[in-house]
C-alpha positions as CSV (number, residue, x, y, z in Angstrom):
1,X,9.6,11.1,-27.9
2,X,10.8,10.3,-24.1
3,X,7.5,9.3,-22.2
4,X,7.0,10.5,-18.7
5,X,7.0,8.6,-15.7
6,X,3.2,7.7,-15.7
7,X,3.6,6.7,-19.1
8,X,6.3,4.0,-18.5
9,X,4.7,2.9,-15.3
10,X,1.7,2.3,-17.6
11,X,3.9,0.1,-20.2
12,X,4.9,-1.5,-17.2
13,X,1.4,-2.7,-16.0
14,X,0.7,-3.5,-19.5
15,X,3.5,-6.1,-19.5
16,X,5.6,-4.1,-22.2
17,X,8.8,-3.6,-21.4
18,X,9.2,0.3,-21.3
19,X,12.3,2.3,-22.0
20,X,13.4,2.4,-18.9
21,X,12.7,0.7,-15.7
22,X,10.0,2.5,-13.6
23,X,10.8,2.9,-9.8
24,X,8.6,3.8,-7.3
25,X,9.8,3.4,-3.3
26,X,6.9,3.4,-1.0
27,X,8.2,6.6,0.8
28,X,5.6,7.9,3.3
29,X,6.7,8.8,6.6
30,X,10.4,9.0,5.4
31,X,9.8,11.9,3.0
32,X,9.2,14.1,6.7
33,X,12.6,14.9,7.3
34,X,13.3,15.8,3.8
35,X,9.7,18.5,4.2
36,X,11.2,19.2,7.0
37,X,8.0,19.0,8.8
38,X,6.9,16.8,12.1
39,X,5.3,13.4,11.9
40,X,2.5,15.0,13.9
41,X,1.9,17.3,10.7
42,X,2.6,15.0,8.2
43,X,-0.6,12.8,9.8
44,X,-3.1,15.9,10.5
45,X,-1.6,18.1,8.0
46,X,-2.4,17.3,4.4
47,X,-1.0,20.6,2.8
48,X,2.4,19.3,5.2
49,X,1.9,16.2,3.9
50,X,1.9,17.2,0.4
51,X,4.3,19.2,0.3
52,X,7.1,17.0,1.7
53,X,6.2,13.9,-0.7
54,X,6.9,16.3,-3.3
55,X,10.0,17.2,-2.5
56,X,10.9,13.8,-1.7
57,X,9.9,12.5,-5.2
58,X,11.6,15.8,-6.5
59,X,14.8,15.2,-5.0
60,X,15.4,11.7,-5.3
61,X,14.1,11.1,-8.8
62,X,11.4,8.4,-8.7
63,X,8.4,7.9,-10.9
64,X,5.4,8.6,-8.4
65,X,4.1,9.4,-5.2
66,X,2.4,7.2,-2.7
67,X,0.2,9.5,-0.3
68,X,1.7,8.4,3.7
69,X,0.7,4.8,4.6
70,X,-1.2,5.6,7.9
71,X,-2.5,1.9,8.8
72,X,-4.8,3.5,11.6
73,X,-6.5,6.0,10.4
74,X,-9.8,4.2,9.1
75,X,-9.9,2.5,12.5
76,X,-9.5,5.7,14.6
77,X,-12.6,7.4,12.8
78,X,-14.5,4.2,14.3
79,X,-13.7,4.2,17.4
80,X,-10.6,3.0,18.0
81,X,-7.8,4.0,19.9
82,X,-4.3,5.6,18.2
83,X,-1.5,6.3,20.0
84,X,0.6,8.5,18.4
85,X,4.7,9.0,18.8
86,X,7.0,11.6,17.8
87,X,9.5,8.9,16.0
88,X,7.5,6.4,14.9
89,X,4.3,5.4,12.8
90,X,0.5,5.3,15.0
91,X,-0.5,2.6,16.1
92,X,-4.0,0.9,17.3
93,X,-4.0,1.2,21.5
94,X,-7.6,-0.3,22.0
95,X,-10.1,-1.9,20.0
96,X,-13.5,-1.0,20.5
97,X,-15.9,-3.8,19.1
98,X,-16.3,-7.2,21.3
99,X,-18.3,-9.0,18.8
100,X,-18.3,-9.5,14.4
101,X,-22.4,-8.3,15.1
102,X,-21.1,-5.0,16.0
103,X,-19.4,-4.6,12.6
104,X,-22.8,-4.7,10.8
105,X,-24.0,-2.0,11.5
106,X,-21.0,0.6,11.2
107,X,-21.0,3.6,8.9
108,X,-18.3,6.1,8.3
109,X,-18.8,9.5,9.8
110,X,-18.5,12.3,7.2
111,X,-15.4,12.2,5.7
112,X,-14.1,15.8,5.7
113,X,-14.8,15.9,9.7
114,X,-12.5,13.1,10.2
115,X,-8.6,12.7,9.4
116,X,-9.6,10.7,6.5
117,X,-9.8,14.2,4.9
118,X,-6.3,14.7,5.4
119,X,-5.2,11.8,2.7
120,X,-7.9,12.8,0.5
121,X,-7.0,16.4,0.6
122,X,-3.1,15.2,0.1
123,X,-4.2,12.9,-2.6
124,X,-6.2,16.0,-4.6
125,X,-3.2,17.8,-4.4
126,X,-0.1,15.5,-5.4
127,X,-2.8,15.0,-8.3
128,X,-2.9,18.7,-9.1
129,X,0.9,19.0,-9.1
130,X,2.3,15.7,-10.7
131,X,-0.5,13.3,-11.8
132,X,0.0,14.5,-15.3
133,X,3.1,13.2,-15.4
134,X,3.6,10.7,-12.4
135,X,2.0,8.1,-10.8
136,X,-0.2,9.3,-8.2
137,X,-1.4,6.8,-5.5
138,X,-3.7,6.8,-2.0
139,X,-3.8,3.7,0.3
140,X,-6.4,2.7,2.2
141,X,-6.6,-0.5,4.6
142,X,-8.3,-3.9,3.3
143,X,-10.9,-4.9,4.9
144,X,-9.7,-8.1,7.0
145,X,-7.1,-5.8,8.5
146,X,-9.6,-3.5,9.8
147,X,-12.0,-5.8,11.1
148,X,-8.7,-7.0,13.4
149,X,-8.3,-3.3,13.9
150,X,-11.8,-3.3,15.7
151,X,-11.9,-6.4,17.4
152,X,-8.3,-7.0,17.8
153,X,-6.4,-9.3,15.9
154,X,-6.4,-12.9,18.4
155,X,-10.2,-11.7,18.4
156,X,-10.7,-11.9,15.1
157,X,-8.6,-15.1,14.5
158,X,-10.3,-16.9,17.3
159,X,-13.7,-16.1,15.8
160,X,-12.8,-18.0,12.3
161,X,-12.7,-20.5,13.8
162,X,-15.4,-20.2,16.6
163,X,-17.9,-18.0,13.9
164,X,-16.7,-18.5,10.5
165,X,-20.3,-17.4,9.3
166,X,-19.8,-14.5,11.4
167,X,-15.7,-13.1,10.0
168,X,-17.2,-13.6,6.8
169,X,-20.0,-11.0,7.4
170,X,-18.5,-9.0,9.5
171,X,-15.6,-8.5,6.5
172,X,-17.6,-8.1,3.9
173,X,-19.4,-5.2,6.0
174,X,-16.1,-3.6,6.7
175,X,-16.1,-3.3,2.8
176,X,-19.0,-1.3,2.5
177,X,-17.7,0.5,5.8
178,X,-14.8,1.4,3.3
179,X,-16.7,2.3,0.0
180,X,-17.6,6.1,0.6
181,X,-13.7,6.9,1.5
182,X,-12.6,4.2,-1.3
183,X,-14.8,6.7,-3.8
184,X,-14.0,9.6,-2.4
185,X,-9.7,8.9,-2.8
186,X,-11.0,8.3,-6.2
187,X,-12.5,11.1,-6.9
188,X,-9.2,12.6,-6.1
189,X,-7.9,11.7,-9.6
190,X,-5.7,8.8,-7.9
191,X,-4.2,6.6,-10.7
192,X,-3.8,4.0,-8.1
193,X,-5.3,2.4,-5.0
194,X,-3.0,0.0,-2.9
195,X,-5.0,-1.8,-0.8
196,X,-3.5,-2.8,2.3
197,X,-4.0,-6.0,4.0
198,X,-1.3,-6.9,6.6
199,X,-3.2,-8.8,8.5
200,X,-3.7,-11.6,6.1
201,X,-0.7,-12.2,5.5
202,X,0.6,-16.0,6.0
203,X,2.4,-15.1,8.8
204,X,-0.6,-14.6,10.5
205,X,-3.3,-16.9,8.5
206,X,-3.0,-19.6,6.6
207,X,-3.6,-19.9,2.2
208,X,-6.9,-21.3,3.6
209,X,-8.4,-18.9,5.8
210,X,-6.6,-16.1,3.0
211,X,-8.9,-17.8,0.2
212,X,-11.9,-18.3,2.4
213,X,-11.7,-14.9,4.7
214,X,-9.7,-12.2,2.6
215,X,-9.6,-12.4,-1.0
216,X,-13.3,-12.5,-1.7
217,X,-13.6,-9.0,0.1
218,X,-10.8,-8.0,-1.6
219,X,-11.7,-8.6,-5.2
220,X,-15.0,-6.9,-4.3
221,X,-12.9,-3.6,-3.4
222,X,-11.0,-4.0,-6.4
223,X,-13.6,-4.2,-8.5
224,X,-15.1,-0.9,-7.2
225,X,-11.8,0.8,-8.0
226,X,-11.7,-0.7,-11.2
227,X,-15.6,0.8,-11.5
228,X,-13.9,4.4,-11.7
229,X,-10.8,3.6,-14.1
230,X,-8.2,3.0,-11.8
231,X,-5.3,0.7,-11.4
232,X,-5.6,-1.6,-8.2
233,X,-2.7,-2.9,-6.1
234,X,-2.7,-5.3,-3.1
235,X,0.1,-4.7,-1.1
236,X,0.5,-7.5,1.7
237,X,3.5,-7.5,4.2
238,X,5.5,-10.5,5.3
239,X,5.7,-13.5,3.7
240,X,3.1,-14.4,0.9
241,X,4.7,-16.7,-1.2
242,X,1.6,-19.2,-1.1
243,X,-0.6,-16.5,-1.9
244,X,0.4,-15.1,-5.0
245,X,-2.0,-16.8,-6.9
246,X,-4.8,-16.2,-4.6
247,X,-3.7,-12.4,-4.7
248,X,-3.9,-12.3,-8.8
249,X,-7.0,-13.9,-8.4
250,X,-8.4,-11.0,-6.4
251,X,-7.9,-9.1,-9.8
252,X,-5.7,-7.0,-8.8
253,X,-3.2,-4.7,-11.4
254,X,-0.2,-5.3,-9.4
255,X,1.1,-7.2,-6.2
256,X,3.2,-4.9,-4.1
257,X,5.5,-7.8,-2.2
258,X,7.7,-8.0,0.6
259,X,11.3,-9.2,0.6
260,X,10.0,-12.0,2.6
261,X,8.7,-13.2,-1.2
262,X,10.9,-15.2,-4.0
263,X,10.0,-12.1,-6.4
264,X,11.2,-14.7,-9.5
265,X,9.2,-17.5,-8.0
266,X,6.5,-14.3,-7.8
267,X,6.6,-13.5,-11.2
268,X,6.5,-17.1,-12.7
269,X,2.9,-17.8,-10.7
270,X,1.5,-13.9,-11.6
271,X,2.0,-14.4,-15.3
272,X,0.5,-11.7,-16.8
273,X,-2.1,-11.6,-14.5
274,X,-0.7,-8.9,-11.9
275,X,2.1,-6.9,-12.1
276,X,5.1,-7.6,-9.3
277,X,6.1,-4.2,-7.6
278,X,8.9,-4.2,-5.0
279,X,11.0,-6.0,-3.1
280,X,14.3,-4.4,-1.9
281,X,14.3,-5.2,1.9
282,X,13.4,-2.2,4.1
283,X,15.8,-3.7,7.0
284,X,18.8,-3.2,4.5
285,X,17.4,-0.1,3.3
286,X,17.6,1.2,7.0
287,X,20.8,-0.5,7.9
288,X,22.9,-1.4,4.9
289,X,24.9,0.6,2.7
290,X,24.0,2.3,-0.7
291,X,26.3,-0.6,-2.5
292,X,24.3,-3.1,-0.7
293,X,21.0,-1.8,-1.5
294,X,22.0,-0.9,-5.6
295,X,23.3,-5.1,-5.4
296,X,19.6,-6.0,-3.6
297,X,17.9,-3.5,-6.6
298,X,20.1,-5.2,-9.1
299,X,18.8,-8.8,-8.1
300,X,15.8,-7.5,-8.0
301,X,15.7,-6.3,-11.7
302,X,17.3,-9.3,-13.0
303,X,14.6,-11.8,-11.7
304,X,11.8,-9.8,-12.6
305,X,12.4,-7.2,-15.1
306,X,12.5,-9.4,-18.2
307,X,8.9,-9.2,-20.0
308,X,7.5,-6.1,-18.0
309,X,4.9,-6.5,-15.5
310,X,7.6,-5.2,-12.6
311,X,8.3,-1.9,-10.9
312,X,11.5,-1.2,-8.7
313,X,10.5,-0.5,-5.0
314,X,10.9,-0.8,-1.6
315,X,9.2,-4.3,0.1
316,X,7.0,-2.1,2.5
317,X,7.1,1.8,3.5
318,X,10.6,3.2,3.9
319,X,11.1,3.3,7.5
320,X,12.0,7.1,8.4
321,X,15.2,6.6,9.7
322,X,16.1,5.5,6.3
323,X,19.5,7.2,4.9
324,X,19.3,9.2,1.9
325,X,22.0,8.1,0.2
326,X,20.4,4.4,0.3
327,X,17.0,5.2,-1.2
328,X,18.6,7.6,-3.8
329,X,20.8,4.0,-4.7
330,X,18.3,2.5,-5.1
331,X,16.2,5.0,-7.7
332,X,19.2,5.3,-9.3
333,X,19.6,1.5,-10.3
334,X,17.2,2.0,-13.0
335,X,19.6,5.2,-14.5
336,X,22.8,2.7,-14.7
């Protein structure tokens, strides 16, 4: 019997080798002009929202749907300040917090009063619809990330070294700042959780200050989705390649990695520790053509694929602009 989509992404974080190669582009934003709704909806809206990931995964073929990567959202409910643009994703316009102290103390408002609730209301119902047979998945920030999100970023780097003692508590409460929308996305019926933690990348910190001031949070959050049955992804932009280890050892399922990353260099250091998800670059995905991008999701295939452990995908979200015909060549490597 043919399995379904979840079923071979399953195989695939199982390290088998399924039947076919599971693909699964991060496609947030981009799936808006296939809804045909407005970015504005697609962020407040999460029957909008919904809808047009469907169709996206619907039309194009792939083996899951992510709900939209929204990298501000967490941080808005807290104070901070989104700006938000008609062709482009939100982004963080003011931070609100001056000190790592102010971090202790800060609790979530009620979720369904916030536009959290519009990524857990999306996340119920691509569940409802497709989660018997496809991968369904909600992201939420990690928690270095959003401690840069309140302070600011050259805030927050200047204090590790300034009040090491004081990042590291400060983080660690951003984790339990997280928990009740962590559970609640869970609750949802979310196979997976991508956790994402831009900010520690190693274009921005060092292996060091990753090990000492990110992963340990990290694993903490992934052992709470792991508390509830579900699979746990880190998904880190930019360049990681001397973090990979550090990033299995947070115990998470499966790395989602950026084309910045030697994916076969990746897969040597993961083992079969985490599974490797990605990394067909998003600037050629945007600007090449649909031979380039099958040639870049061939490569891709052929230094991962062997053994399992790998999904097809994107390196990061699908930028919006993103041609059709590109991200359909790249789903349809896996169908050659």
């Amino acid at each position: 019997m043919t399995s379904t989509s979840l079923e071979l992404i399953r195989k695939a974080l199982a390290f088998e080798e399924p039947e076919r190669l599971p693909v699964l582009p991060l496609v947030g934003l981009f799936a808006s002009k296939i809804g045909n709704v407005s970015l504005s909806e697609m962020l407040h809206d999460p029957s909008k929202q919904s809808q047009a990931l469907l169709k996206a995964r619907e039309k194009h073929g792939y083996d899951g749907v992510f709900n939209v990567m929204d990298l501000t959202v967490e941080a808005e409910v807290l104070g901070a300040e989104v700006i938000f643009e008609n062709q482009t994703f939100p982004y963080v316009k003011k931070h609100p917090y001056d000190s790592t102290d102010d971090l202790n103390s800060l609790e979530l408002p009620p979720i369904s009063n916030t536009r959290l609730g519009v990524f857990v209301e999306s996340s119920k119902k691509l569940y409802s619809d497709i989660g018997s047979t496809h991968l369904v998945s909600s992201y939420i920030i990690g928690p270095f990330t959003l401690a840069g999100h309140l302070l600011g970023v050259e805030k927050l780097l200047t204090e590790t070294f300034e009040n090491p003692d004081g990042v590291d508590n400060a983080v660690e409460s951003c984790v339990k700042i997280l928990e009740p929308y962590l559970r609640e996305l869970l609750a949802t019926g979310s196979h997976n959780i991508a956790v994402l933690e831009p900010s520690a990348s190693n274009s921005i910190i060092s292996p060091r200050y990753f090990k000492r001031f990110s992963a340990p949070h990290l694993k903490n959050m992934n052992d709470i989705i792991h508390s509830e049955g579900a699979y746990a992804t880190l998904h880190i932009c930019g360049d990681t390649n001397r973090i990979i280890q550090a990033m299995t050892d947070t115990n998470a399922d499966a790395l989602s990695i950026d084309s910045a990353v030697d994916l076969e260099a990746a897969k040597k250091i993961a083992e079969n520790n985490s599974a490797l998800i990605g990394n067909v670059d998003t600037t050629l995905l945007l600007k090449g053509d649909a031979d380039q991008v099958r040639e870049a999701a061939l490569n891709c295939v052929r230094n991962a694929a062997k053994g399992g452990g790998y999904i097809l995908s994107s390196g990061c979200d699908c930028p919006i602009e993103t041609p059709t015909e590109n991200l359909a060549s790249l789903v349809e490597t896996v169908f050659i």
